[in-house]
C-alpha positions in Angstrom: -11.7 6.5 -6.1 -15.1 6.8 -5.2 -16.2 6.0 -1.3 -18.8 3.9 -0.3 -21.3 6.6 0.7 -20.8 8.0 -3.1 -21.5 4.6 -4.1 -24.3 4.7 -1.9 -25.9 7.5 -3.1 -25.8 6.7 -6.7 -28.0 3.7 -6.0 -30.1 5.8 -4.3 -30.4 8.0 -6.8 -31.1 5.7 -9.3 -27.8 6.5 -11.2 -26.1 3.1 -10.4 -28.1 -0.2 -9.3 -27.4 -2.1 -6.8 -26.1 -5.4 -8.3 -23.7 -3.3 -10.0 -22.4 -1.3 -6.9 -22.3 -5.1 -5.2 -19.7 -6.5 -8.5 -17.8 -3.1 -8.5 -17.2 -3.9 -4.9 -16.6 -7.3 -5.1 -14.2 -7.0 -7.7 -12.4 -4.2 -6.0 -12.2 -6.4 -3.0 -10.9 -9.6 -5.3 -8.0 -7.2 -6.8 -7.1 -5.5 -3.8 -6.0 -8.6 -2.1 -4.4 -9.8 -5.1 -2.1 -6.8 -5.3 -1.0 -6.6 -2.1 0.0 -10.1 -2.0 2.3 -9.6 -4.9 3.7 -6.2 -3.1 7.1 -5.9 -1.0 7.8 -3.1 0.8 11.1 -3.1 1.2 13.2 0.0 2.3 16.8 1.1 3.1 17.8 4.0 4.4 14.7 5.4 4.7 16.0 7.9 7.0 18.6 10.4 7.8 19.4 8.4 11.2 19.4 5.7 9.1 22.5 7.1 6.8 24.7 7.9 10.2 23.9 4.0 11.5 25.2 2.8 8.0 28.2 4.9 8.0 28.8 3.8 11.6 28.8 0.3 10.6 31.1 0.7 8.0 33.8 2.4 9.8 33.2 -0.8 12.5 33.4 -3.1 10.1 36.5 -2.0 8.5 38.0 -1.3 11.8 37.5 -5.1 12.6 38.9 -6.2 9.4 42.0 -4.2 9.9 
C-alpha cells in the first residue's frame, strides 16, 4: 500500500493529479469502514495460558457433575 507522503509526492511530481489522489483516498476511506464493519474478531484459545484455563474448567466442571 502506498502512504500518504508517496501519494504526496506523485502529485508533486506531476505523476498523479490531485483530484485523483483525493478519489483514491476517498474511496479507500469509504471501503475501509465498510470492511471493518463486516469483520469479527473472534478468538479462542489464543494462548498457551489459555489452553491450561480450559483444561481447568473442564476437570471443574466434570467434577461438579459427578
Amino acid at each position: 500500500m502506498y502512504s500518504e507522503e508517496d501519494l504526496d509526492n506523485a502529485v508533486q511530481q506531476g505523476i498523479l493529479r490531485q483530484d485523483d489522489v483525493n478519489a483514491l483516498r476517498q474511496h479507500r476511506s469509504q471501503t475501509t469502514l465498510q470492511a471493518t464493519a463486516d469483520q469479527e474478531s473472534f478468538r479462542l484459545l489464543t494462548g498457551f495460558n489459555d489452553i491450561f484455563v480450559s483444561i481447568a474448567a473442564h476437570c471443574f466442571l466434570c467434577r461438579c457433575l459427578y
